[in-house]
Backbone of each chain as nested JSON, in Angstrom:
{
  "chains": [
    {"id": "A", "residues": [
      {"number": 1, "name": "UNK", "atoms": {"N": [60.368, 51.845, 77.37], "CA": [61.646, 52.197, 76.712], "C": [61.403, 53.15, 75.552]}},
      {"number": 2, "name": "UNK", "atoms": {"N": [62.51, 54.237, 75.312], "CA": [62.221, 55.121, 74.648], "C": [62.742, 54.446, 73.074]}},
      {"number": 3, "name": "UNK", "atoms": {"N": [61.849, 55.177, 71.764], "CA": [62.474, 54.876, 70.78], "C": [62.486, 53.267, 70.5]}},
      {"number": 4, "name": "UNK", "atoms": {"N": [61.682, 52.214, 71.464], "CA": [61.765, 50.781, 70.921], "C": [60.692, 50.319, 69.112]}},
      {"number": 5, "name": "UNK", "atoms": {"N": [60.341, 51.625, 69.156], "CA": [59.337, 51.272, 67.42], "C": [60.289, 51.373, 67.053]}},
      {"number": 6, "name": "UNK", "atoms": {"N": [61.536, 51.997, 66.888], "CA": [62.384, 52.051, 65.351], "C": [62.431, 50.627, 64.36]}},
      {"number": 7, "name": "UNK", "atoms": {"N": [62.511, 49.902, 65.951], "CA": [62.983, 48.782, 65.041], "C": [61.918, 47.878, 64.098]}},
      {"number": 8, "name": "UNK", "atoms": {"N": [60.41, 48.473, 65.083], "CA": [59.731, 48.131, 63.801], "C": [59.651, 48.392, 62.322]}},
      {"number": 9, "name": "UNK", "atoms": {"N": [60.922, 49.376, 62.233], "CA": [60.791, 50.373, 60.632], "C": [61.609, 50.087, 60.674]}},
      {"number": 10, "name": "UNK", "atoms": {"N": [63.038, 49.895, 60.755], "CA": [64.383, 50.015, 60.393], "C": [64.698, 48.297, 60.909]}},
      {"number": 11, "name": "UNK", "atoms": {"N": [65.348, 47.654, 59.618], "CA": [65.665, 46.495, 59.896], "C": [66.771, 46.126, 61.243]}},
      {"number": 12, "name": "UNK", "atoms": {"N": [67.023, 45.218, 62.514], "CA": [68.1, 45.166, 62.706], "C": [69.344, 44.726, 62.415]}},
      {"number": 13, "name": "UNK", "atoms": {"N": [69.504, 43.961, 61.168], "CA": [70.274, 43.559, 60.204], "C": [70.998, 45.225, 59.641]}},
      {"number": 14, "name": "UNK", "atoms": {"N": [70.155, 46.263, 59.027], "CA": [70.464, 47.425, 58.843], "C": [70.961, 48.632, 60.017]}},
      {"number": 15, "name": "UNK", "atoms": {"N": [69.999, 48.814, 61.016], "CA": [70.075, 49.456, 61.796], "C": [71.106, 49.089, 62.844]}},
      {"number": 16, "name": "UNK", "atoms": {"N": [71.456, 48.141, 63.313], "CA": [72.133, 47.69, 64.537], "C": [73.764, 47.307, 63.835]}},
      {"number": 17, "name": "UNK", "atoms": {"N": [74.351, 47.306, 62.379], "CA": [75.865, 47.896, 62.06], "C": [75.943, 49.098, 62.095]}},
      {"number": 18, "name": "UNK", "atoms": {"N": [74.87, 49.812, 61.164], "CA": [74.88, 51.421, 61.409], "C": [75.106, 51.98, 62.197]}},
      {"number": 19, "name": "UNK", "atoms": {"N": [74.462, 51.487, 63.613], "CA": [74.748, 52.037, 65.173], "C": [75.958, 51.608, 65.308]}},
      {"number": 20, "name": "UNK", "atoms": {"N": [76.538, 50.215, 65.332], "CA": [77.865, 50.221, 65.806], "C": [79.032, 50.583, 64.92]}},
      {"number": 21, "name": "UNK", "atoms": {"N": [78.777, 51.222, 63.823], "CA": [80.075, 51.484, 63.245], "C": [79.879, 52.895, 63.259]}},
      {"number": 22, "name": "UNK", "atoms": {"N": [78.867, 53.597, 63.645], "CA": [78.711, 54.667, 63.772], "C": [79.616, 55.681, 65.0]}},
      {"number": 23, "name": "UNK", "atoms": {"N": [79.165, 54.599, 65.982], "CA": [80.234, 54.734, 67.16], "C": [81.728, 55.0, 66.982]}},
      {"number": 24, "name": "UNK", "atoms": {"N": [82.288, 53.854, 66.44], "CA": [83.335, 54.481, 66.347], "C": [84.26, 55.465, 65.566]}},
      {"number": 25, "name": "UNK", "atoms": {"N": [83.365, 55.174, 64.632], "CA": [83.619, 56.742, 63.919], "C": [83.467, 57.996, 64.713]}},
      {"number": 26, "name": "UNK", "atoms": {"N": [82.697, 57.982, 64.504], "CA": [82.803, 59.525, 65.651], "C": [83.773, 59.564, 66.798]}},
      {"number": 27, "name": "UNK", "atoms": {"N": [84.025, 58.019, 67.599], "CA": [84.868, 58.651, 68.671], "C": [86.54, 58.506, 67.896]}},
      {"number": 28, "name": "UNK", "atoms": {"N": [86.373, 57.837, 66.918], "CA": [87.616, 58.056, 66.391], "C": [88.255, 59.531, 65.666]}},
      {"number": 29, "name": "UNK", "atoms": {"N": [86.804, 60.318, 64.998], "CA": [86.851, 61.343, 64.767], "C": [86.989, 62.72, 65.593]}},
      {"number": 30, "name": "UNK", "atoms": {"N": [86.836, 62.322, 66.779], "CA": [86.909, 63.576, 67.97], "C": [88.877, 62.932, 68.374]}},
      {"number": 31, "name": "UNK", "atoms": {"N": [88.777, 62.086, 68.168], "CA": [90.296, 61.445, 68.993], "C": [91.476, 62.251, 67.963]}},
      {"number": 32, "name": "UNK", "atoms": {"N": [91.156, 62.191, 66.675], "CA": [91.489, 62.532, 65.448], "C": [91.763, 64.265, 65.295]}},
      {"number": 33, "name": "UNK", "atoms": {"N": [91.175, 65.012, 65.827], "CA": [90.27, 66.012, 66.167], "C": [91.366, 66.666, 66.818]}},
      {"number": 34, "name": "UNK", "atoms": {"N": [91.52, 66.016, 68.371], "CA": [92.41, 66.588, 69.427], "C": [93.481, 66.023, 69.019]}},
      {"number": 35, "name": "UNK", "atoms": {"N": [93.891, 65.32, 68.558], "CA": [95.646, 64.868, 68.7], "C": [96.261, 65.663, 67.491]}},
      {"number": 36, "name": "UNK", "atoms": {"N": [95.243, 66.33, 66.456], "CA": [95.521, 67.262, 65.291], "C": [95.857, 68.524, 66.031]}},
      {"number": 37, "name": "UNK", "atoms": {"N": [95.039, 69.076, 67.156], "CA": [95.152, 70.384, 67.491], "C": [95.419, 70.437, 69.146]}},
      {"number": 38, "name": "UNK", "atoms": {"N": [96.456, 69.411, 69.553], "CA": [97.169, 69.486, 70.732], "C": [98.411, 69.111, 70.184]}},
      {"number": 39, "name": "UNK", "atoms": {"N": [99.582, 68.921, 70.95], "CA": [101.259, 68.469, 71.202], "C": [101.483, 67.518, 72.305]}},
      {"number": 40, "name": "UNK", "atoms": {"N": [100.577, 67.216, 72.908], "CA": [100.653, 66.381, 74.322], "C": [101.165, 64.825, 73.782]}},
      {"number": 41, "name": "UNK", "atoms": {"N": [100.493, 64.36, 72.821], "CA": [100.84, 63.229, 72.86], "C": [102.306, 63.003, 72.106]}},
      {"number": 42, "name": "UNK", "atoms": {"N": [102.381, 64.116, 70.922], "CA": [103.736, 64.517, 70.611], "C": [104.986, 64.353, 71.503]}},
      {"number": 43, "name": "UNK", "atoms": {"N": [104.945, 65.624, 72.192], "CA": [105.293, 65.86, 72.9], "C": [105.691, 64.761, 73.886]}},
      {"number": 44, "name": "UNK", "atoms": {"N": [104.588, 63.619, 74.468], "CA": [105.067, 62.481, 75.459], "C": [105.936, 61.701, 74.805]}},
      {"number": 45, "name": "UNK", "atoms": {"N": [105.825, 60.959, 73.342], "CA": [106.46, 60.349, 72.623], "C": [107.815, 60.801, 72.629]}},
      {"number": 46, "name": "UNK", "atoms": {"N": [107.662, 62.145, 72.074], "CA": [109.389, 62.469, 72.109], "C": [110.092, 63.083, 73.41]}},
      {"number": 47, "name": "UNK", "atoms": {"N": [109.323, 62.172, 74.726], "CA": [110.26, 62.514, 75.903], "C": [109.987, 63.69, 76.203]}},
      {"number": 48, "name": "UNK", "atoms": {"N": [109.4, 64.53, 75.81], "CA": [109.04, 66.3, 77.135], "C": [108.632, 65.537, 78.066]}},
      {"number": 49, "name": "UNK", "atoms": {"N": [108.369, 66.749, 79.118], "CA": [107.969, 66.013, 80.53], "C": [106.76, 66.749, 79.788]}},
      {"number": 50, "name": "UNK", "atoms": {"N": [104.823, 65.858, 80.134], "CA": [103.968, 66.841, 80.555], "C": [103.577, 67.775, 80.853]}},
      {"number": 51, "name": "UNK", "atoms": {"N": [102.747, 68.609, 80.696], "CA": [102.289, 69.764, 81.216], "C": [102.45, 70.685, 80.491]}},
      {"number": 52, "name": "UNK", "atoms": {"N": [103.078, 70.771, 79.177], "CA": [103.234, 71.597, 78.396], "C": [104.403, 72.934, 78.469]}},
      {"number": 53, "name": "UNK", "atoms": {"N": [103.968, 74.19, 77.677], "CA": [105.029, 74.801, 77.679], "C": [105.398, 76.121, 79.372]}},
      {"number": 54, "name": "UNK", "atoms": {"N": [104.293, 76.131, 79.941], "CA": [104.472, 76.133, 81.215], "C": [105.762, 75.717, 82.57]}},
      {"number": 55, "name": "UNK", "atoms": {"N": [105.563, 74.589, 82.46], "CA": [105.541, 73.492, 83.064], "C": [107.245, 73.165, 82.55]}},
      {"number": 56, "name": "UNK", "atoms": {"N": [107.5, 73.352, 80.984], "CA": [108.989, 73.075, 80.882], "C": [109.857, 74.364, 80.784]}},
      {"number": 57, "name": "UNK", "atoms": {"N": [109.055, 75.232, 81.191], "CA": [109.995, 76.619, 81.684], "C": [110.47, 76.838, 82.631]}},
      {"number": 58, "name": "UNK", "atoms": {"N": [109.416, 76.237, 83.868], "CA": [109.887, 75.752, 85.328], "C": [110.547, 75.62, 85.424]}},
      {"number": 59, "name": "UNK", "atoms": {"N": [110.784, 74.372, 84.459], "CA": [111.769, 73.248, 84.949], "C": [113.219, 73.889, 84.037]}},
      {"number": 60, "name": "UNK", "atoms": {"N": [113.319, 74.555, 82.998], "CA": [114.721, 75.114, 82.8], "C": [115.426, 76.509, 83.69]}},
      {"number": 61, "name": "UNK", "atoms": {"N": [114.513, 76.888, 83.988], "CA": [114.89, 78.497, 84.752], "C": [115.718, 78.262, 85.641]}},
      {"number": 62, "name": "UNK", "atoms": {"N": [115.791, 76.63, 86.891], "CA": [116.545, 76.637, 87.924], "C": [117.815, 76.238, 87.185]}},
      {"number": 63, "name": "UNK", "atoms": {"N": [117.354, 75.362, 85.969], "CA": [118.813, 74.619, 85.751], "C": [120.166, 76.139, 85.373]}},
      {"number": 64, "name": "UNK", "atoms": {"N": [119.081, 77.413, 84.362], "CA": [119.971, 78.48, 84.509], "C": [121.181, 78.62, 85.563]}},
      {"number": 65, "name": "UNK", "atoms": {"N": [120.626, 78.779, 86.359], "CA": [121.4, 79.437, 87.787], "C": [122.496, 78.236, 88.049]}},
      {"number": 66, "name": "UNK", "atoms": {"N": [122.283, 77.021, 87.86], "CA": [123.207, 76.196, 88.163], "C": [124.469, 75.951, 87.777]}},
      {"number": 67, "name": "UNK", "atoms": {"N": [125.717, 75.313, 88.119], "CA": [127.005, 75.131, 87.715], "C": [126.941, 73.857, 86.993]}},
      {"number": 68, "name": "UNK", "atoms": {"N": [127.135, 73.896, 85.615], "CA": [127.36, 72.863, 84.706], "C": [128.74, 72.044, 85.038]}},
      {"number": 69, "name": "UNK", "atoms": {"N": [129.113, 70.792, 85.157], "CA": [129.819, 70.105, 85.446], "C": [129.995, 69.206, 83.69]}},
      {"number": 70, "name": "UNK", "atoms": {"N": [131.077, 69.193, 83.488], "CA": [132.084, 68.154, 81.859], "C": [133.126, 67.259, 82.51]}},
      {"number": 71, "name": "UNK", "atoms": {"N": [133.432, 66.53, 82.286], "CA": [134.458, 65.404, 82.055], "C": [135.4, 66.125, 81.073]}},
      {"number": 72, "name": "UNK", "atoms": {"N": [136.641, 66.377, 81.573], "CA": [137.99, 66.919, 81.149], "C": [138.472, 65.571, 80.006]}},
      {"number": 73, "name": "UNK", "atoms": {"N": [138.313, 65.214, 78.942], "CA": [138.598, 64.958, 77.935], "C": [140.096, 64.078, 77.988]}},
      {"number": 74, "name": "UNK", "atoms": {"N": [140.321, 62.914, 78.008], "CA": [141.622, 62.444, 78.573], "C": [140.927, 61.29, 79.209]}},
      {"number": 75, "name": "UNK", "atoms": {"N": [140.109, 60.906, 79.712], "CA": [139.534, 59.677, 80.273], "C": [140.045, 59.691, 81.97]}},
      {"number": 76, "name": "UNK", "atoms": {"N": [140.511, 61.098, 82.329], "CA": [141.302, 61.279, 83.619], "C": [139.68, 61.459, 84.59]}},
      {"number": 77, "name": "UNK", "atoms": {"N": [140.216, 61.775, 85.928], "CA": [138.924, 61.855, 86.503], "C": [138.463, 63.426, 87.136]}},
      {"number": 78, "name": "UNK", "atoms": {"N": [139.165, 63.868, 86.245], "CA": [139.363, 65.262, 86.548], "C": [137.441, 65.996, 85.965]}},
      {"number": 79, "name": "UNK", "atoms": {"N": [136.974, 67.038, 86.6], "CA": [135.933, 67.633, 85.785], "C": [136.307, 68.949, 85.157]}},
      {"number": 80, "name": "UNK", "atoms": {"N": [135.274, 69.914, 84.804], "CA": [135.709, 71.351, 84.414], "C": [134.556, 71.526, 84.597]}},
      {"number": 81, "name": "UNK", "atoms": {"N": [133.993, 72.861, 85.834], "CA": [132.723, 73.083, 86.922], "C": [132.817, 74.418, 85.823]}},
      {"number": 82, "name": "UNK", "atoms": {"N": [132.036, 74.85, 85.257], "CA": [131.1, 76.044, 84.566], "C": [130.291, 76.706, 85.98]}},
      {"number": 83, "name": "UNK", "atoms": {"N": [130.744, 78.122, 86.151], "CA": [129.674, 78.219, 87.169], "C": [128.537, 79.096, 86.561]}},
      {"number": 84, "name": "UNK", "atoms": {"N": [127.749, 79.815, 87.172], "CA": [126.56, 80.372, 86.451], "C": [127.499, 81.764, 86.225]}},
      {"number": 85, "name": "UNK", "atoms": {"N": [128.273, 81.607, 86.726], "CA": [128.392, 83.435, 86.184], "C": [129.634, 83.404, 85.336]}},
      {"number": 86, "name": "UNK", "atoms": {"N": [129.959, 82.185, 84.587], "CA": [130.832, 81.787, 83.473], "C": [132.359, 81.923, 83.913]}},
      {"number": 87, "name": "UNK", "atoms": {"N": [132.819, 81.974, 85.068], "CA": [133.968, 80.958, 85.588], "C": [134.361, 79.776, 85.178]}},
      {"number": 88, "name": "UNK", "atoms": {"N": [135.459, 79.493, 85.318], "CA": [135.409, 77.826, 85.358], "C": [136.215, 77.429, 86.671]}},
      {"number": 89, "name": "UNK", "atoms": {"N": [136.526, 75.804, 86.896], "CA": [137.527, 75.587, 87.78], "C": [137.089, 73.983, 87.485]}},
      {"number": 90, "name": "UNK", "atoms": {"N": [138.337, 73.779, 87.813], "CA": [138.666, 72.187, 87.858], "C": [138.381, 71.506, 89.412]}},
      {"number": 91, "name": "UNK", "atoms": {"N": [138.137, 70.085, 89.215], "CA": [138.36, 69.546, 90.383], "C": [138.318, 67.82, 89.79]}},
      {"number": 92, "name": "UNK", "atoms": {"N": [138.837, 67.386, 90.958], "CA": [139.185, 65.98, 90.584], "C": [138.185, 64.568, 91.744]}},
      {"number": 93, "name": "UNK", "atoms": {"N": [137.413, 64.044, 90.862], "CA": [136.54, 63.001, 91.427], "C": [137.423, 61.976, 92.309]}},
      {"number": 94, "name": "UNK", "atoms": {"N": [136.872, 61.504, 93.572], "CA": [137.69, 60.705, 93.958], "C": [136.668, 59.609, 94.433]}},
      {"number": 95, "name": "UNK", "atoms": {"N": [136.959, 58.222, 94.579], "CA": [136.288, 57.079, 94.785], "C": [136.544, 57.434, 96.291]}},
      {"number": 96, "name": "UNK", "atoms": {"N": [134.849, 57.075, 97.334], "CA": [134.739, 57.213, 98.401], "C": [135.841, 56.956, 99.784]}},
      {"number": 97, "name": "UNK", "atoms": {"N": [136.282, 55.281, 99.316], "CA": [137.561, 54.567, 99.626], "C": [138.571, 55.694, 100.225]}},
      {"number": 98, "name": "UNK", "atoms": {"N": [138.708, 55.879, 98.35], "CA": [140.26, 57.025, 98.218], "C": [140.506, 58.137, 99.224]}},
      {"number": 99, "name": "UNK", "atoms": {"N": [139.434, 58.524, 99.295], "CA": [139.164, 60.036, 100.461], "C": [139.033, 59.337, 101.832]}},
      {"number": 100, "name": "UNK", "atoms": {"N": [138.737, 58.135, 102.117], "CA": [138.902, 57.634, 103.702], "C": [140.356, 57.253, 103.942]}},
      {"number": 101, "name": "UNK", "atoms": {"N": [141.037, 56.795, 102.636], "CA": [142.692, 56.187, 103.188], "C": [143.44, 57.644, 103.162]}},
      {"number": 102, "name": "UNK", "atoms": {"N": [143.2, 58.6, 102.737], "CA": [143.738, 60.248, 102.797], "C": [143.454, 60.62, 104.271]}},
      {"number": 103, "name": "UNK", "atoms": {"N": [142.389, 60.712, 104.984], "CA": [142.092, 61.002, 106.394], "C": [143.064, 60.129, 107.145]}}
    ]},
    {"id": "B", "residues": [
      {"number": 1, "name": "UNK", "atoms": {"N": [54.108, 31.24, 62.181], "CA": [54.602, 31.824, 62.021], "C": [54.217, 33.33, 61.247]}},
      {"number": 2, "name": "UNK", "atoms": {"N": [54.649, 33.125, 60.128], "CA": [54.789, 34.11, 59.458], "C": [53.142, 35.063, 59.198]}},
      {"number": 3, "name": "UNK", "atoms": {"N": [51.937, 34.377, 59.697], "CA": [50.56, 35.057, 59.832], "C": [50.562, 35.11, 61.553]}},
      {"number": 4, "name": "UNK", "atoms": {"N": [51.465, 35.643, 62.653], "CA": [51.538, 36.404, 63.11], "C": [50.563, 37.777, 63.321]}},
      {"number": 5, "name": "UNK", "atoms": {"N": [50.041, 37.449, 64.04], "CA": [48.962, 38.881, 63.989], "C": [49.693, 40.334, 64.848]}},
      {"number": 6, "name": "UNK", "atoms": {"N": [50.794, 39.729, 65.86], "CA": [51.541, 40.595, 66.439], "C": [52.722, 40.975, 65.341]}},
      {"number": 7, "name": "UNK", "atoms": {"N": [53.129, 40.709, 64.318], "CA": [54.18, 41.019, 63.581], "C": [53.684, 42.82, 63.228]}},
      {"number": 8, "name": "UNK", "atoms": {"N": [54.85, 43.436, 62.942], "CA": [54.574, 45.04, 62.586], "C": [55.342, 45.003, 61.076]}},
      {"number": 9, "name": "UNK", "atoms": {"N": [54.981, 45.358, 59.955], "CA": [55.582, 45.567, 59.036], "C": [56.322, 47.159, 59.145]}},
      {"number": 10, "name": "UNK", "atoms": {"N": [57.189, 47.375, 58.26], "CA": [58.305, 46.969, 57.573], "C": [58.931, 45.788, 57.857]}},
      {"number": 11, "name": "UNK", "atoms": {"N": [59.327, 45.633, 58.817], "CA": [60.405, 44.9, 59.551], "C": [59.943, 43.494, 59.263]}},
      {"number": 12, "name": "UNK", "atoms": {"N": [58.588, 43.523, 59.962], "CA": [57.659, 41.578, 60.662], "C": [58.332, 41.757, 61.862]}},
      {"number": 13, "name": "UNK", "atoms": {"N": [59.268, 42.389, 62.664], "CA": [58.969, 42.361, 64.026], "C": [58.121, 42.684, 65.081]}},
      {"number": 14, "name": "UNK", "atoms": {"N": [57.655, 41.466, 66.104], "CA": [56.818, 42.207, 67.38], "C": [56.872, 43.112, 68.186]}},
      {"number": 15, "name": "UNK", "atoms": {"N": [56.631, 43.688, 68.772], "CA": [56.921, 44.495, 69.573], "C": [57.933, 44.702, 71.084]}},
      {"number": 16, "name": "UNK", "atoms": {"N": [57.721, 42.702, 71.309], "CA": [58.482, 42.256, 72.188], "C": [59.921, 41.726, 71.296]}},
      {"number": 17, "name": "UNK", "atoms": {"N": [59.579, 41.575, 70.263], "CA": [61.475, 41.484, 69.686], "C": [61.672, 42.985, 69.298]}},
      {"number": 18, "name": "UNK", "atoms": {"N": [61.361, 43.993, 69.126], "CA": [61.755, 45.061, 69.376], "C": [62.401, 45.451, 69.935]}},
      {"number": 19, "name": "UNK", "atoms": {"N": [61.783, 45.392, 71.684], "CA": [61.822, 45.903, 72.888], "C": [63.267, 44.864, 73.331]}},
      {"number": 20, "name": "UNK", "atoms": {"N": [63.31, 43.593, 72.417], "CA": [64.243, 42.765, 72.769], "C": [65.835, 43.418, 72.379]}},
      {"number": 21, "name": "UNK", "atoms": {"N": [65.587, 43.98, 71.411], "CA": [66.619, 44.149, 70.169], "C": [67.295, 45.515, 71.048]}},
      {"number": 22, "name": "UNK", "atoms": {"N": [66.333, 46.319, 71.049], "CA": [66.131, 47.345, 71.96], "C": [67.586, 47.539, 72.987]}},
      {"number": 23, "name": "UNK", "atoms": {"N": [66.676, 46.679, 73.884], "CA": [67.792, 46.686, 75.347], "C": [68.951, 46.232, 75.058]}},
      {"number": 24, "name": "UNK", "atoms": {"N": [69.028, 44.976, 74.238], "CA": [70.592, 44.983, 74.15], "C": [71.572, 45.952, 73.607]}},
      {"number": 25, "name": "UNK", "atoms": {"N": [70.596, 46.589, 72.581], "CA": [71.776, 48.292, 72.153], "C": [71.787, 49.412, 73.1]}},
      {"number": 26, "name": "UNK", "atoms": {"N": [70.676, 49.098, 74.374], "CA": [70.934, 50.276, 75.615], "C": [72.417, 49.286, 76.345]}},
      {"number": 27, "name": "UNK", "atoms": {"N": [72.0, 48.03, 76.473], "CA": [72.806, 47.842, 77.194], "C": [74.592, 48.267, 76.9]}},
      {"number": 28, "name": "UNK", "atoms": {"N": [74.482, 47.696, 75.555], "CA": [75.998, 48.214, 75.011], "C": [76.668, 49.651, 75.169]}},
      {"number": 29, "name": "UNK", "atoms": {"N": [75.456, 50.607, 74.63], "CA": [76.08, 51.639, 75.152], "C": [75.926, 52.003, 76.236]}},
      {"number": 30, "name": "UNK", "atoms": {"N": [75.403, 51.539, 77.292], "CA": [75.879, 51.833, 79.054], "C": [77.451, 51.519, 79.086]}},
      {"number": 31, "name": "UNK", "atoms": {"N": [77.633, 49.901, 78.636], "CA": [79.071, 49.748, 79.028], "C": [79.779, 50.285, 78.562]}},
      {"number": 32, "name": "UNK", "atoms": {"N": [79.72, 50.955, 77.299], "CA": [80.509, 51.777, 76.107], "C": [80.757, 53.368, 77.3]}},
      {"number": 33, "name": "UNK", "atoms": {"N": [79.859, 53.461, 77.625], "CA": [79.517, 55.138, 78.155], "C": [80.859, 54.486, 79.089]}},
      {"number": 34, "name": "UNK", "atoms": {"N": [79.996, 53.766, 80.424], "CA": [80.97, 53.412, 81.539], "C": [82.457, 53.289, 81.425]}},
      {"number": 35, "name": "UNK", "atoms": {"N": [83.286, 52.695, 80.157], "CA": [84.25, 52.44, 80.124], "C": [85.216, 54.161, 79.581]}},
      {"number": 36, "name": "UNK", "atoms": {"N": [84.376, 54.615, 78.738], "CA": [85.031, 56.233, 78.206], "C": [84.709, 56.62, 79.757]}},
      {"number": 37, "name": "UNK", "atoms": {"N": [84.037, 56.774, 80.199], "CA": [83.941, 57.607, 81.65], "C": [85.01, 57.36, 82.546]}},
      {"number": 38, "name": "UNK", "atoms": {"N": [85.743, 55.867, 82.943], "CA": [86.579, 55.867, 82.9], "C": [87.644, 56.261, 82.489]}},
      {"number": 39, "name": "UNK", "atoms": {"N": [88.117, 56.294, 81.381], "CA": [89.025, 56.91, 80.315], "C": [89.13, 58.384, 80.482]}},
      {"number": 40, "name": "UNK", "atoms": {"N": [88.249, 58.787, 80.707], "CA": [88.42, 60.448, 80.947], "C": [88.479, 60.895, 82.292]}},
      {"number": 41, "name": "UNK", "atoms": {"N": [88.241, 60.112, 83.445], "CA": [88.864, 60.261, 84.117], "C": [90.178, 60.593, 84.41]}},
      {"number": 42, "name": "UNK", "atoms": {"N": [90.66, 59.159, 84.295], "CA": [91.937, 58.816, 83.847], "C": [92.659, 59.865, 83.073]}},
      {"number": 43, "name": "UNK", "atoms": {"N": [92.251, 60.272, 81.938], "CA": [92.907, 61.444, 81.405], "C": [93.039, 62.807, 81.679]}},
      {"number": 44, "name": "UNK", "atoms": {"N": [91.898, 62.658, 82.834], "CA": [91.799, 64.328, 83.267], "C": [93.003, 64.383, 84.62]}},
      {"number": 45, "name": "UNK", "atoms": {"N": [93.545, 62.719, 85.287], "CA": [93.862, 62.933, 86.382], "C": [95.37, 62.955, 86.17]}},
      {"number": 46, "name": "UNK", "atoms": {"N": [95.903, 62.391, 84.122], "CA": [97.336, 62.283, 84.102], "C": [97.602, 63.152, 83.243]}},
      {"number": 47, "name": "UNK", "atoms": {"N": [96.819, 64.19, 82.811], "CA": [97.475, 65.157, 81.432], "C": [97.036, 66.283, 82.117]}},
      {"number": 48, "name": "UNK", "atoms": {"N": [97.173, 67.556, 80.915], "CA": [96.009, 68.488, 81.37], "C": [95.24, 68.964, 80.71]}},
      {"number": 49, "name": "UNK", "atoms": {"N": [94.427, 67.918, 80.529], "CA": [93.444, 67.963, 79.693], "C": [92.233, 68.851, 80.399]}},
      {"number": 50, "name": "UNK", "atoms": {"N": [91.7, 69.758, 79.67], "CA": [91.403, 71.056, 79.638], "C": [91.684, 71.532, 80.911]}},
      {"number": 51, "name": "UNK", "atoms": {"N": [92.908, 72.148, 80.8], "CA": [93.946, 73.265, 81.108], "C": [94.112, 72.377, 82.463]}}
    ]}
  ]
}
């Protein structure tokens, strides 16, 4: 075994806390390290999706193109459809039921 | 005891409590290693950790 004299020189009373508190210092200090000079874990906490700023550009570019849908204000069941090219138009939600006793 | 002809000063340990003392701090950090090796796995397979 490599390095088994130390302990003839270095007490293990001394030497063997040194080693283990040594440990975690350092890995606490590299952990310390990256979470200073990343956003990931930020970032997970406050709900982004992963993957960074990549990854949440993806994911807004399609929503662009899409037709935003609101609830018409009144508690009615009416919506107000936003389309991508800034139209609007109404339409009215109907319970599945409702649209089979109409047929 | 203590007139030990195998004892090594500084310490007064033998060579076989050395070698004793020894392995159990290899052993720790094997499992120490094994378990971060895990861990970075793990982190390489749910983030994107480096890139």
């Amino acid at each position: 075994m490599n390095n088994v004299k130390m302990w003839l020189v270095v007490k293990p009373t001394v030497g063997v806390p040194l080693f283990l508190s040594a440990v975690p210092i350092g890995s606490v200090a590299v952990h310390v390290a990256v979470l200073s000079n990343t956003t990931r874990v930020a970032d997970f906490l406050s709900g982004k999706p992963i993957g960074g700023a990549a990854a949440t550009a993806s994911l807004v570019l399609p929503e662009a193109e899409a037709a935003k849908v609101a609830f018409v204000p009144g508690g009615s069941q009416e919506v107000l459809i936003t389309m991508p090219d800034g139209t609007t138009t109404r339409a009215v939600l109907q319970m599945p039921q409702d649209l089979a006793a109409l047929d | 005891m203590s007139n030990d002809p195998d004892k090594v000063w500084p310490t007064g340990l033998t060579l076989r409590e050395a070698e004793e003392v020894h392995s159990y701090l290899i052993d720790g950090t094997r499992v120490f290693g094994v378990i971060s090796l895990i861990a970075r796995v793990l982190v390489a397979v749910t983030t994107p950790w480096l890139g």
